[in-house]
C-alpha positions as CSV (number, residue, x, y, z in Angstrom):
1,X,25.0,-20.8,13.3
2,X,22.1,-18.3,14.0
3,X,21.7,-16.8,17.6
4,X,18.9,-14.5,18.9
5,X,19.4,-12.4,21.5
6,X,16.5,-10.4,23.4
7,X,16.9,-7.0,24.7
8,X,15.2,-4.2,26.4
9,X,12.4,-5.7,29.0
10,X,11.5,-3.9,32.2
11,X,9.2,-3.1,34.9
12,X,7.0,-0.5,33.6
13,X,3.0,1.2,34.5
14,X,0.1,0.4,32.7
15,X,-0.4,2.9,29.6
16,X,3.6,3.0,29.2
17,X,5.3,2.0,26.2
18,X,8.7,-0.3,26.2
19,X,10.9,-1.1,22.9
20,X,12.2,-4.9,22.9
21,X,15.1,-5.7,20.4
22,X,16.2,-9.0,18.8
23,X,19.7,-9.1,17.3
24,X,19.8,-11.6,15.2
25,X,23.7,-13.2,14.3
26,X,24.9,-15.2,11.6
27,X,23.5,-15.5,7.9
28,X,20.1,-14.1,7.3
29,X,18.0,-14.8,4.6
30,X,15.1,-12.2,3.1
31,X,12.3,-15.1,3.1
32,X,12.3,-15.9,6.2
33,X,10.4,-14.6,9.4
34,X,11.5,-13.1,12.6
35,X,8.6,-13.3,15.2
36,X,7.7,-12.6,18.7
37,X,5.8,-14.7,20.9
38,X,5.0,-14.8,24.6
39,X,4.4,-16.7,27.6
40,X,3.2,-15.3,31.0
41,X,3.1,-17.4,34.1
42,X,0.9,-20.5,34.0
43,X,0.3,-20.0,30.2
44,X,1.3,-21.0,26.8
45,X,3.5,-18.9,24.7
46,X,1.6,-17.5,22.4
47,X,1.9,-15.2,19.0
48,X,2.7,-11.8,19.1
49,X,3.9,-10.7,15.8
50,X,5.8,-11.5,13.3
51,X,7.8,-10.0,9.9
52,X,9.7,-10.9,6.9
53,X,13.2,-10.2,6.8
54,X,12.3,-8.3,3.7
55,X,9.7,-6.2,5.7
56,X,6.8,-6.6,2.8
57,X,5.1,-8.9,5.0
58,X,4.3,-8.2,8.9
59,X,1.4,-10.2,10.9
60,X,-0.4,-9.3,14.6
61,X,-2.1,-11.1,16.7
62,X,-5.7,-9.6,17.9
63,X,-4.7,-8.9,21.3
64,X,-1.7,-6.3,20.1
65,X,-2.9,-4.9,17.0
66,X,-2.9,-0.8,17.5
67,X,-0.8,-1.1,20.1
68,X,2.6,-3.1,19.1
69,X,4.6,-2.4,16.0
70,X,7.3,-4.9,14.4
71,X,9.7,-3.6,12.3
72,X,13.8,-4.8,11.2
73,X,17.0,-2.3,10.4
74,X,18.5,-5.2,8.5
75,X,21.8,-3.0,8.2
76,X,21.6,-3.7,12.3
77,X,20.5,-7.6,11.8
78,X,17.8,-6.3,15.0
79,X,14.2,-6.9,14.9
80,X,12.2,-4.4,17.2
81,X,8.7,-4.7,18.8
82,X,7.4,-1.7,19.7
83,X,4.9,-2.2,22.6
84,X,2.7,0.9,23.4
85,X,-0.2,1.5,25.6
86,X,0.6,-1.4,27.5
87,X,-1.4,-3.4,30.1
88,X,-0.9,-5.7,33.0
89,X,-2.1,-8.7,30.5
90,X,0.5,-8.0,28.5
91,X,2.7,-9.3,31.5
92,X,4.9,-12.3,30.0
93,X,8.5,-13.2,29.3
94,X,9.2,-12.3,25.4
95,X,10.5,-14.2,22.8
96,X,12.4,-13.6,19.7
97,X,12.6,-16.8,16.4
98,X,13.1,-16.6,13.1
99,X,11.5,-19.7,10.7
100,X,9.4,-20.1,7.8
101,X,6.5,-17.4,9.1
102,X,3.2,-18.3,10.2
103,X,1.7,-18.0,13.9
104,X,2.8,-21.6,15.3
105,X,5.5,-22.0,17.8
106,X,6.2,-25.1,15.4
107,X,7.2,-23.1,12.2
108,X,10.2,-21.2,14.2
109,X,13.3,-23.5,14.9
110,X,15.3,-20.7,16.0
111,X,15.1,-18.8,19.8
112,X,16.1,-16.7,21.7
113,X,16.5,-17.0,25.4
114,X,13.8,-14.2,26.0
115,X,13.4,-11.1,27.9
116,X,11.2,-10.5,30.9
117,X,8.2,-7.9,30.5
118,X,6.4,-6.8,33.5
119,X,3.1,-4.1,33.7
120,X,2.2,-2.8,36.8
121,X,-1.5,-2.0,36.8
């Protein structure tokens, strides 16, 4: 059975940067995706980024491009998000999932139970 477990939120100043991780247990497979989404208070969860456990394919949303880097050290089983220059709209509660790819909540069966990202402004 595959688990997901977040790490590395905080409490953190605009313009700071934060690295989240995602182990990931059990059997992986190179096709699929690990992504990251989002959801800050009163909102949806949304798309953050995404990669193939392979790492020739990676995706951003618009809002993080420049700023947020995804990458995998498969001999770890850990996804990271590197979050850089962040702002106070980048305030949510993060998400780890792996699934078929693709920027829909839908297309990712597996979760983690997220970590909590705050930006002071």
């Amino acid at each position: 059975q595959v688990q997901l477990v977040e790490s590395g939120g905080g409490l953190v100043q605009a313009g700071d940067s934060l690295r989240l991780s995602c182990a990931v247990s059990g059997r992986t497979f190179s096709n699929l995706f690990v992504g990251w989404f989002r959801q800050a208070p009163g909102k949806e969860r949304e798309f953050v980024a995404t990669i193939r456990w392979s790492g020739s394919e990676v995706y951003y949303a618009d809002s993080v491009k420049g700023r947020f880097t995804i990458d995998r050290d498969n001999a770890k089983n850990t996804v990271y998000l590197q979050m850089n220059s962040l702002k106070p709209e980048d305030t949510a509660v993060y998400y780890c999932a792996r699934g078929l790819g693709g920027l829909r909540i839908g297309d990712y069966p597996t979760w983690g139970q997220g970590t909590q990202v705050t930006v002071s402004s």
